[in-house]
N, CA, C and O atoms as a Tinker XYZ file with bonds, in Angstrom:
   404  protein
     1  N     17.130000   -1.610000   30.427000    73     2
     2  CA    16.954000   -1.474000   29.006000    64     1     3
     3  C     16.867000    0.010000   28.657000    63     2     4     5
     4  O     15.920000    0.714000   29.007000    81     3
     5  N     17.779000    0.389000   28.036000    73     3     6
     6  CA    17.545000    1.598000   27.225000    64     5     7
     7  C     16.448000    1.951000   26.282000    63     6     8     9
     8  O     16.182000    1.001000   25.544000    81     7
     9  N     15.822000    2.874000   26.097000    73     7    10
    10  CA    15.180000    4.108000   25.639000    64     9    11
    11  C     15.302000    5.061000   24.638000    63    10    12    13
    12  O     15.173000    6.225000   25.018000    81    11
    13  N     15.568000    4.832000   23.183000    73    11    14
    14  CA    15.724000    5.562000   22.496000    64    13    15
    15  C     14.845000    6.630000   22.441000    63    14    16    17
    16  O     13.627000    6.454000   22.468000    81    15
    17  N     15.467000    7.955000   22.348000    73    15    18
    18  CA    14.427000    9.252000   22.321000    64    17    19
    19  C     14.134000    9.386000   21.074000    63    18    20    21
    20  O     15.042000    9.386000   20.243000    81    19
    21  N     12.825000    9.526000   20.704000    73    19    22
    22  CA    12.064000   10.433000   19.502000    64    21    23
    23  C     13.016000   11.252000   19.168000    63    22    24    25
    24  O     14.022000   11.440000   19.854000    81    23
    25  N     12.853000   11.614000   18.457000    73    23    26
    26  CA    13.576000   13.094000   17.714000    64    25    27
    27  C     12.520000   13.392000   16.203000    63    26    28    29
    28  O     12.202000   12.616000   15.301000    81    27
    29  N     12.213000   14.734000   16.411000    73    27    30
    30  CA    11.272000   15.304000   15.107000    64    29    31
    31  C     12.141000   15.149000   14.328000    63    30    32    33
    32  O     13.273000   15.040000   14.800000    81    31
    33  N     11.969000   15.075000   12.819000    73    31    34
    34  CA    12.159000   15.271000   11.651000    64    33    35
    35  C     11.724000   15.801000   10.240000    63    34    36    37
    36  O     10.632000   15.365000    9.873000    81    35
    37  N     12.311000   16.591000    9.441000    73    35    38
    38  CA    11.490000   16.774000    8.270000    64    37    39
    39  C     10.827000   15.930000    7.523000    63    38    40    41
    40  O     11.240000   14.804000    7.798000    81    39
    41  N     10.088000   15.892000    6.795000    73    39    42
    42  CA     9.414000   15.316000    5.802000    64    41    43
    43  C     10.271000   14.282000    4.692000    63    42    44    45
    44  O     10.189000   13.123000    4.285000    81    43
    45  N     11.215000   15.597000    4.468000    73    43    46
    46  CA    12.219000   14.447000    3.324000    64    45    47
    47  C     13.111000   13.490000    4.233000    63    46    48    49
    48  O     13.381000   12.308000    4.021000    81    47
    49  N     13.555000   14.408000    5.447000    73    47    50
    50  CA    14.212000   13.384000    6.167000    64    49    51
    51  C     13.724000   12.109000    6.209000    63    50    52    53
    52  O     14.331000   11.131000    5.775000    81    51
    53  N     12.681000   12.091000    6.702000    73    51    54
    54  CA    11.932000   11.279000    7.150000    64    53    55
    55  C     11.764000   10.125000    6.144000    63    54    56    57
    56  O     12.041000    8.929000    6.235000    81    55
    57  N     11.245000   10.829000    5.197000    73    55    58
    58  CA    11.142000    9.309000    3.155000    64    57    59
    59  C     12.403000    9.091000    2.734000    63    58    60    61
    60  O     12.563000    8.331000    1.779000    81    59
    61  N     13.556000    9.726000    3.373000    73    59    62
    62  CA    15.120000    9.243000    3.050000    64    61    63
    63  C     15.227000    8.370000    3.837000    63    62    64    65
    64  O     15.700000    7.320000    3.403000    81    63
    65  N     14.894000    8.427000    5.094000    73    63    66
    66  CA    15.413000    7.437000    5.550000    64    65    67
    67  C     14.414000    6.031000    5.990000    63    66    68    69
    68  O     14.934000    5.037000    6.496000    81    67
    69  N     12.950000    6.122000    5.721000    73    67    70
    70  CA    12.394000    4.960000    5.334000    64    69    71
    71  C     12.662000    4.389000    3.809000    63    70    72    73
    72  O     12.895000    3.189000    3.661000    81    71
    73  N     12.627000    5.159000    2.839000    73    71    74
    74  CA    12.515000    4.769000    1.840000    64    73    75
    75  C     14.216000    4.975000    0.478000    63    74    76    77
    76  O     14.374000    4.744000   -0.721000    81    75
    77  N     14.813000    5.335000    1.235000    73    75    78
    78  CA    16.289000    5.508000    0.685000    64    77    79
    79  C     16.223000    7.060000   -0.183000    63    78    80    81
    80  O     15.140000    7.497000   -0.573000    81    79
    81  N     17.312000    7.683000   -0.379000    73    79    82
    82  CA    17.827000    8.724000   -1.046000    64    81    83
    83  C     16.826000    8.136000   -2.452000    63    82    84    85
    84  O     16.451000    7.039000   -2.863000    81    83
    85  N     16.670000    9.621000   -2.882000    73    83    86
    86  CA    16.024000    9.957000   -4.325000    64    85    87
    87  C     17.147000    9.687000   -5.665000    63    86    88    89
    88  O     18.140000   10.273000   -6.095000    81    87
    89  N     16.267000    8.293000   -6.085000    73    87    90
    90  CA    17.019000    7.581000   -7.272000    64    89    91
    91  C     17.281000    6.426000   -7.082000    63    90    92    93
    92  O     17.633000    5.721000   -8.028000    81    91
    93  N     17.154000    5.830000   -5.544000    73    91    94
    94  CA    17.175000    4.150000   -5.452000    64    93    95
    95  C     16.053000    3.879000   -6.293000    63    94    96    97
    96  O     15.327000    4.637000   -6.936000    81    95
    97  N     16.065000    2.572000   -6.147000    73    95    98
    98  CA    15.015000    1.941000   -6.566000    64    97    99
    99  C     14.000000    1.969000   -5.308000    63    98   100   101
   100  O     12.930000    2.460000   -5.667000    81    99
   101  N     14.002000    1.656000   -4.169000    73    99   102
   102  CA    13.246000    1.620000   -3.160000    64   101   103
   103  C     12.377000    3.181000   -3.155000    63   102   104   105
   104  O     11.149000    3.232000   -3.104000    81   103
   105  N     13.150000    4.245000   -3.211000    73   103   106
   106  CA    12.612000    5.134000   -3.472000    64   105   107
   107  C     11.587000    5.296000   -4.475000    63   106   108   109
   108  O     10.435000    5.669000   -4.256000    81   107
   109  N     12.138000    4.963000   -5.693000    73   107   110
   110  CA    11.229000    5.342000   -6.918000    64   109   111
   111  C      9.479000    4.723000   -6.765000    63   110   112   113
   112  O      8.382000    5.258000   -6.920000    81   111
   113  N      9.893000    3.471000   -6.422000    73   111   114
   114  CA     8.691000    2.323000   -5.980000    64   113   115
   115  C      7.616000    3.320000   -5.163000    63   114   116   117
   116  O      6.448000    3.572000   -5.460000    81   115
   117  N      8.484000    3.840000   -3.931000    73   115   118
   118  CA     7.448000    4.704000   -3.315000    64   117   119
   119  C      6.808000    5.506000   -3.999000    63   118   120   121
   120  O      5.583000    5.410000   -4.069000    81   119
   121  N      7.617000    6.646000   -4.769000    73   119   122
   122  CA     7.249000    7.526000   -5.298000    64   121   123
   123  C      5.877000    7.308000   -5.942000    63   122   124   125
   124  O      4.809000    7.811000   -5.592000    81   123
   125  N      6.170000    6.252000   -7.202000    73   123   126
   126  CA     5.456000    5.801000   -8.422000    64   125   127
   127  C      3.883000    5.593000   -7.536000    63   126   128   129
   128  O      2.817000    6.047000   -7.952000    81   127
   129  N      4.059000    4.771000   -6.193000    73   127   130
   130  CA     2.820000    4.475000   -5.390000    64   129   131
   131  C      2.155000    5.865000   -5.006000    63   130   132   133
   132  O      0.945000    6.029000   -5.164000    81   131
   133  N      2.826000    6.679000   -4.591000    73   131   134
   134  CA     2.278000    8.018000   -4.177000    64   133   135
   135  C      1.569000    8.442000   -4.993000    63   134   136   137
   136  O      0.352000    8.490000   -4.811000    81   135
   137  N      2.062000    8.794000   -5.931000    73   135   138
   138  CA     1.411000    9.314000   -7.110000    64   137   139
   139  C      0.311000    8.785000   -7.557000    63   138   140   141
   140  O     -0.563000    9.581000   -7.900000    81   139
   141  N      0.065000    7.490000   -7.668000    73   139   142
   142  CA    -0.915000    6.486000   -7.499000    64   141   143
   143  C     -1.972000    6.918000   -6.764000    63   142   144   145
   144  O     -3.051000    7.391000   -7.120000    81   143
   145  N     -1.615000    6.740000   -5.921000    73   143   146
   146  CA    -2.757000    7.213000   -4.481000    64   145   147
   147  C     -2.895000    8.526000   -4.801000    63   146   148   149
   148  O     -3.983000    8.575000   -5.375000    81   147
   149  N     -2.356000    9.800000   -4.762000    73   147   150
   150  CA    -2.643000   10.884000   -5.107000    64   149   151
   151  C     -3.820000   11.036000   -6.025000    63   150   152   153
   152  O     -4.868000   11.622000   -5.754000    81   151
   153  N     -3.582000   10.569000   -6.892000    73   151   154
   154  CA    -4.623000   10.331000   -8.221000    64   153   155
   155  C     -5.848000    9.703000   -7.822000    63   154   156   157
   156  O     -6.866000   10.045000   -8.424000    81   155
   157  N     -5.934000    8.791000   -6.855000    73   155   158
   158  CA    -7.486000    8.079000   -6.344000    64   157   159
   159  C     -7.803000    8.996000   -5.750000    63   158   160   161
   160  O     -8.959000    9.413000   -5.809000    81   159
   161  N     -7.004000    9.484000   -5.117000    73   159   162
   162  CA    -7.546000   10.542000   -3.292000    64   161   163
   163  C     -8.410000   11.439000   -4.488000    63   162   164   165
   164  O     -9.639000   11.434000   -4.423000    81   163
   165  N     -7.580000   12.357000   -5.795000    73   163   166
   166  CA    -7.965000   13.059000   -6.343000    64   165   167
   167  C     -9.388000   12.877000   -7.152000    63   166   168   169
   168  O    -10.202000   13.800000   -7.181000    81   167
   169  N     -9.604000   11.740000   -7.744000    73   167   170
   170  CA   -10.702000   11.641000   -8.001000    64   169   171
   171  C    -11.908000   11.520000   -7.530000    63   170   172   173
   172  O    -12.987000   11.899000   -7.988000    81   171
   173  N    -11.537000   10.752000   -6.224000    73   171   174
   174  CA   -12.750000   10.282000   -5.459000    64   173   175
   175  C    -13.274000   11.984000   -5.137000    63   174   176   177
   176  O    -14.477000   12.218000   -5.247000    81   175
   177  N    -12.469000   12.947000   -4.805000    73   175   178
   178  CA   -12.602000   14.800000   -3.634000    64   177   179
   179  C    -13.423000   14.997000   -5.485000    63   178   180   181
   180  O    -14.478000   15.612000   -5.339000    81   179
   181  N    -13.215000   14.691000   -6.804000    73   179   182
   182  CA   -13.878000   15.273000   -7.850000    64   181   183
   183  C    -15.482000   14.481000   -8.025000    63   182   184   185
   184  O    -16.335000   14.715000   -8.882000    81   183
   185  N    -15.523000   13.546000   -6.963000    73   183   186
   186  CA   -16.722000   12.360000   -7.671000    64   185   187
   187  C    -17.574000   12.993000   -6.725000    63   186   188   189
   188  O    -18.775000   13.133000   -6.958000    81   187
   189  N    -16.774000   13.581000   -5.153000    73   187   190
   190  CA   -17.629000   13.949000   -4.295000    64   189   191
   191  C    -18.430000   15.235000   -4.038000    63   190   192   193
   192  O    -19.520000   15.394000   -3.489000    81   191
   193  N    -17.450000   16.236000   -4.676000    73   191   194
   194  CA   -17.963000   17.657000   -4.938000    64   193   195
   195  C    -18.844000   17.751000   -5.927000    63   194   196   197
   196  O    -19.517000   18.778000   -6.009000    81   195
   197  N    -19.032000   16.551000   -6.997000    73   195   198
   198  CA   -20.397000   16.614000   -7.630000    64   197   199
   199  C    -21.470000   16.066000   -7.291000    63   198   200   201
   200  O    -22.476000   16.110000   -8.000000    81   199
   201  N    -21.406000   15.396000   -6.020000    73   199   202
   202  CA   -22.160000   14.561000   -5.620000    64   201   203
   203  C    -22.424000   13.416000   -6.034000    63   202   204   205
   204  O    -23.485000   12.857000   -5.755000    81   203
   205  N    -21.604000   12.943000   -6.685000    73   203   206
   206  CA   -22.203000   11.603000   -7.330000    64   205   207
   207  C    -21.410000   10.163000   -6.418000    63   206   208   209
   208  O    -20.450000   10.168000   -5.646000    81   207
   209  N    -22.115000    9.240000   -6.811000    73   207   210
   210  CA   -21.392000    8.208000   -6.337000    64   209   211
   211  C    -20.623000    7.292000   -7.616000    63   210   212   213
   212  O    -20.665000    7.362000   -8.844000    81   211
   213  N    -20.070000    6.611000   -6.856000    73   211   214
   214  CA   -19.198000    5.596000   -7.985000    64   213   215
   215  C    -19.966000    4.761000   -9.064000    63   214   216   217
   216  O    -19.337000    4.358000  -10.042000    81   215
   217  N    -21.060000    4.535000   -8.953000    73   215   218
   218  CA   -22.071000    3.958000   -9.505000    64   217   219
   219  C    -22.150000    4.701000  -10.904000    63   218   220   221
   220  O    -21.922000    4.280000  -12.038000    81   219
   221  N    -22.657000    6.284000  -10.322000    73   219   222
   222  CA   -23.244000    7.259000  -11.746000    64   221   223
   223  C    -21.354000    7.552000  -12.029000    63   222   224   225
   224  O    -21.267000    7.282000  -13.227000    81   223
   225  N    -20.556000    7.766000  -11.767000    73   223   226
   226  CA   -19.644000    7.803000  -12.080000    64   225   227
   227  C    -19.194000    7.007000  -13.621000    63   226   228   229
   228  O    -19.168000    7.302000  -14.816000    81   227
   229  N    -18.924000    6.017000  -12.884000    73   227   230
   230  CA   -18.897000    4.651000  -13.841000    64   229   231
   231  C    -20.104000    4.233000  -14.974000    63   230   232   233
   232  O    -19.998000    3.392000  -15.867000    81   231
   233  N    -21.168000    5.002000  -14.687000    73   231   234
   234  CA   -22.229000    4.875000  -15.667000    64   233   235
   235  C    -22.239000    6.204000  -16.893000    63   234   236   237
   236  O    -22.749000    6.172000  -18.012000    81   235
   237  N    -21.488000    7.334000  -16.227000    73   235   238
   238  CA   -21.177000    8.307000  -17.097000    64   237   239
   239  C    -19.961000    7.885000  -17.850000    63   238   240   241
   240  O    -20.140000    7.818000  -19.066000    81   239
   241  N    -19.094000    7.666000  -17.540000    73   239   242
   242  CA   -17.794000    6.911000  -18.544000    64   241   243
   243  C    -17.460000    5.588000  -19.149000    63   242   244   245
   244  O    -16.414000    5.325000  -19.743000    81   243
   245  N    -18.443000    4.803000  -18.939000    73   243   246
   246  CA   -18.707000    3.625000  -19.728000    64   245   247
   247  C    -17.715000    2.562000  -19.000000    63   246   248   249
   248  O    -16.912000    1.889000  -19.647000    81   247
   249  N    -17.892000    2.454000  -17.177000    73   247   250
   250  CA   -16.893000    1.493000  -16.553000    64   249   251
   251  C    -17.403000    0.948000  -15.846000    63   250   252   253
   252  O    -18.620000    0.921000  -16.033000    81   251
   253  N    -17.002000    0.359000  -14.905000    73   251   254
   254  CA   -17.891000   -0.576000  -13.459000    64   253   255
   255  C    -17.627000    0.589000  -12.372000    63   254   256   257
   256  O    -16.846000    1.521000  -12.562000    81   255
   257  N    -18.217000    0.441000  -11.476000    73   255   258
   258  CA   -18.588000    0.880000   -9.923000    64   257   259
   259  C    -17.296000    0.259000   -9.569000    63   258   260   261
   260  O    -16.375000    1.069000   -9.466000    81   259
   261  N    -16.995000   -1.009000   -9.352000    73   259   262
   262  CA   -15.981000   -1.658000   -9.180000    64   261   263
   263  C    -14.470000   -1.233000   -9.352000    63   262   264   265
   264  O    -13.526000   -1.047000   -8.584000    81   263
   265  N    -14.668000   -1.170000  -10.647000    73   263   266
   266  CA   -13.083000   -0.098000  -11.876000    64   265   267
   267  C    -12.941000    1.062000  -10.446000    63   266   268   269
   268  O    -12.103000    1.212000   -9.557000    81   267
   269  N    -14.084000    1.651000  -10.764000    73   267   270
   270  CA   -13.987000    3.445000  -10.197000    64   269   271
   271  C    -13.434000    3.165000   -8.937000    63   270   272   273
   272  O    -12.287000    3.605000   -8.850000    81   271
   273  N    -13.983000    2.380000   -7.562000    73   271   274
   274  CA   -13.859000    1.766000   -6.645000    64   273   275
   275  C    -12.059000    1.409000   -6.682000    63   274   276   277
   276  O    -11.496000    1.969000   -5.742000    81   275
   277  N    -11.494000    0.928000   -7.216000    73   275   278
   278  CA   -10.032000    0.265000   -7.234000    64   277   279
   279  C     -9.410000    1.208000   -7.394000    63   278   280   281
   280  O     -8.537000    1.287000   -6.530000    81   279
   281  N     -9.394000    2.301000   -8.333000    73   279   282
   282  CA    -8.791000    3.304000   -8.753000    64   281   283
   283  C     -8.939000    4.361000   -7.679000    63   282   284   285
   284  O     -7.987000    5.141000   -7.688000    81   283
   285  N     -9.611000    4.549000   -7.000000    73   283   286
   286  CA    -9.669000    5.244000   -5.698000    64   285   287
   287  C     -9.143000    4.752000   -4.586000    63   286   288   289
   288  O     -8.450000    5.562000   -3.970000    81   287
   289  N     -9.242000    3.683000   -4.118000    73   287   290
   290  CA    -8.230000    3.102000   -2.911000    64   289   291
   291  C     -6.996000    2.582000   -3.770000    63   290   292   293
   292  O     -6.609000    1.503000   -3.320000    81   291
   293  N     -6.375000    2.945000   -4.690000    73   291   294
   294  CA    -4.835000    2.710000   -5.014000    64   293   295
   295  C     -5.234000    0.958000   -5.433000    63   294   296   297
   296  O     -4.509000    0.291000   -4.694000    81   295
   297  N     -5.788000    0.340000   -6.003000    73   295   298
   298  CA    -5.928000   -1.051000   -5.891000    64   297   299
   299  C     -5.742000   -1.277000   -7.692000    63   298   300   301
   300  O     -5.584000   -2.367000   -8.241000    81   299
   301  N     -5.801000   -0.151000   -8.265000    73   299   302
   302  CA    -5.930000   -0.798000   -9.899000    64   301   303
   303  C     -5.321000    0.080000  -10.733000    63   302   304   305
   304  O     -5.941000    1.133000  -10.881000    81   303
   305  N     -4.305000   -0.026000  -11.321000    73   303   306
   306  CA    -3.482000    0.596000  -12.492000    64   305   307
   307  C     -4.700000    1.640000  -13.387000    63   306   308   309
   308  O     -5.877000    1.281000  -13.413000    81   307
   309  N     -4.466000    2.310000  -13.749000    73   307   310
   310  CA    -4.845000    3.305000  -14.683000    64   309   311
   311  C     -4.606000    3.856000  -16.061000    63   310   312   313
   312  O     -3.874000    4.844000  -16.115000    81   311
   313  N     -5.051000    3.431000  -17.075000    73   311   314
   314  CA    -4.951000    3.913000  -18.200000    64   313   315
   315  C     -4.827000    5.098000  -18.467000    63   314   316   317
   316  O     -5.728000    5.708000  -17.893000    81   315
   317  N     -3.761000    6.212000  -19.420000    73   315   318
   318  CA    -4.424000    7.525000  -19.447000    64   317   319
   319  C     -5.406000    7.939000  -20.003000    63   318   320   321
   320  O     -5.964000    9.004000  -19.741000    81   319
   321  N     -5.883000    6.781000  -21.219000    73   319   322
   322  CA    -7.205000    6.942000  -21.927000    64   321   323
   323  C     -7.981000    6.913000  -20.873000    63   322   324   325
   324  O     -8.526000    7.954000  -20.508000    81   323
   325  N     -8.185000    5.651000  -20.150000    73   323   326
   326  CA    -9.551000    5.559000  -19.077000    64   325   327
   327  C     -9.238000    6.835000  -18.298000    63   326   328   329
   328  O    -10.298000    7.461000  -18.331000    81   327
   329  N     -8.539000    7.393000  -17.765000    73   327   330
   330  CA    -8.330000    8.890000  -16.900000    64   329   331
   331  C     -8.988000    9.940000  -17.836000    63   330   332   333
   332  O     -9.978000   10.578000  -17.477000    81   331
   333  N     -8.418000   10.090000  -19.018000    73   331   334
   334  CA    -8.952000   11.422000  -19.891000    64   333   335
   335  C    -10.683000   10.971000  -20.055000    63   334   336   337
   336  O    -11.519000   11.871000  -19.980000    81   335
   337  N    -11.023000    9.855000  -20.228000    73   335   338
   338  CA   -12.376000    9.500000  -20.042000    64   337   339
   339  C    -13.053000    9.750000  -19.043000    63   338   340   341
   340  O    -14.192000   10.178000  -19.226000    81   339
   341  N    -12.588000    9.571000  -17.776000    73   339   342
   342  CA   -13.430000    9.871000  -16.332000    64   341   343
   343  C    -13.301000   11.451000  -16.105000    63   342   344   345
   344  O    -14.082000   12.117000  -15.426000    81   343
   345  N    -12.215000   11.920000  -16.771000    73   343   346
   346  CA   -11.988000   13.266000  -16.713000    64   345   347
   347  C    -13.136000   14.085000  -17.346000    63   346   348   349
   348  O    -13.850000   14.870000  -16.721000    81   347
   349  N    -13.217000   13.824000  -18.574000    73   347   350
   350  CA   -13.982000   14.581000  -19.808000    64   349   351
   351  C    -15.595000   13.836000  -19.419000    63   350   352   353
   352  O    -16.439000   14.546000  -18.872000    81   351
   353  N    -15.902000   12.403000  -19.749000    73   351   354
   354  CA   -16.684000   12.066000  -19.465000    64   353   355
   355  C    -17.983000   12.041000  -18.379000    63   354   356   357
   356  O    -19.185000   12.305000  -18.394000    81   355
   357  N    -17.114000   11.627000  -17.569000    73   355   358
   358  CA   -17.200000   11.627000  -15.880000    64   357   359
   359  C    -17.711000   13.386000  -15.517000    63   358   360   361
   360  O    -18.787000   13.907000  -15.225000    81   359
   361  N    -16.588000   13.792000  -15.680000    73   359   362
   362  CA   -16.899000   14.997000  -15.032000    64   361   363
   363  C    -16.964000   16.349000  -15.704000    63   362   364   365
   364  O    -16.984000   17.479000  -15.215000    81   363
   365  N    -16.994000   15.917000  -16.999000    73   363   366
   366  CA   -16.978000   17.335000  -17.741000    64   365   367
   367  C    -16.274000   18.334000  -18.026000    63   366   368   369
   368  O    -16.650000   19.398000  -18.518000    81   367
   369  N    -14.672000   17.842000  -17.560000    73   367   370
   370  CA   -13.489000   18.621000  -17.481000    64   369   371
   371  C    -12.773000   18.413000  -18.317000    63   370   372   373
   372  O    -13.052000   17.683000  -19.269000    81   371
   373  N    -11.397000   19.157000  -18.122000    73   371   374
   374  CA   -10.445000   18.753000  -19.598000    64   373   375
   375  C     -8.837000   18.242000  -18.683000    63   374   376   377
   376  O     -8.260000   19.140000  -18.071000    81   375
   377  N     -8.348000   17.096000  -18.663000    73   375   378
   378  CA    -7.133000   16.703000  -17.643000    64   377   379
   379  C     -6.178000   17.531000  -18.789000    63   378   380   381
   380  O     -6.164000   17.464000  -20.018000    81   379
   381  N     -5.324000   18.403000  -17.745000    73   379   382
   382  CA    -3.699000   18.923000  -18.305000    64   381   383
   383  C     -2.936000   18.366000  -17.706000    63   382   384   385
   384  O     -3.010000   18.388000  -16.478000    81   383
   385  N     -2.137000   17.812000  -18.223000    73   383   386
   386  CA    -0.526000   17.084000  -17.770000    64   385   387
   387  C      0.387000   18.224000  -17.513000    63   386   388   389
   388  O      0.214000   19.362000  -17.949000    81   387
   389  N      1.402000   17.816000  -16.748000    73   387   390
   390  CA     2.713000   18.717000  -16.857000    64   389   391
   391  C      3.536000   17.903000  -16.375000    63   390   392   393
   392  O      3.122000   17.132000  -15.509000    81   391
   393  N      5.359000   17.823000  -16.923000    73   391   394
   394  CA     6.275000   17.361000  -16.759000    64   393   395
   395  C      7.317000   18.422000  -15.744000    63   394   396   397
   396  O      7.706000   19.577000  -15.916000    81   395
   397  N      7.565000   17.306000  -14.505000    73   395   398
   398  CA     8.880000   18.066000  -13.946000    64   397   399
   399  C      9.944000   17.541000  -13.992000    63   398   400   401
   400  O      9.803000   16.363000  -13.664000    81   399
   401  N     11.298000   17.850000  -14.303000    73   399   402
   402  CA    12.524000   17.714000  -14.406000    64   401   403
   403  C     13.513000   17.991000  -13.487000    63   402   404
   404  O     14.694000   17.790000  -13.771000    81   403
């Protein structure tokens, strides 16, 4: 039985060819998820540098422990109202958007 060898690859290589060239649909799906997750990873590193837990979190922005909880492991869609809320609310900050093309 043969042995296929490893071979390193780049990064994009690598999401091209699990996830198809940029503009399938298979692709986009990923993408849209990344970004997703990006956004939990991101909040939870903002819930933690203040020390708080999901509890006072959710008690500062008027949500469940639960909500906050889903939105951090990628498990629950996101409003941008409820975001500008955990943003401003939550943490006392101001969220800026930016568009890339």
């Amino acid at each position: 039985m043969k042995t296929k060898k490893n071979s390193l690859v780049d990064l994009e290589t690598f999401i091209d060819n699990q996830y198809g060239k940029t503009g399938t649909k298979t692709r986009e799906n990923f993408e849209e998820g990344y970004e997703a997750f990006k956004l939990g990873v991101m909040l939870q590193e903002m819930r933690l540098q203040k020390n708080m837990t999901q509890e006072q979190l959710a008690e500062k922005c008027g949500t469940t422990k639960n909500y906050i909880s889903r939105i951090e492991n990628n498990a629950s869609d996101i409003r941008l109202s409820t975001l500008m809320r955990i943003i401003s609310k939550g943490f006392g900050a101001h969220l800026k958007l930016s568009v890339n093309f």
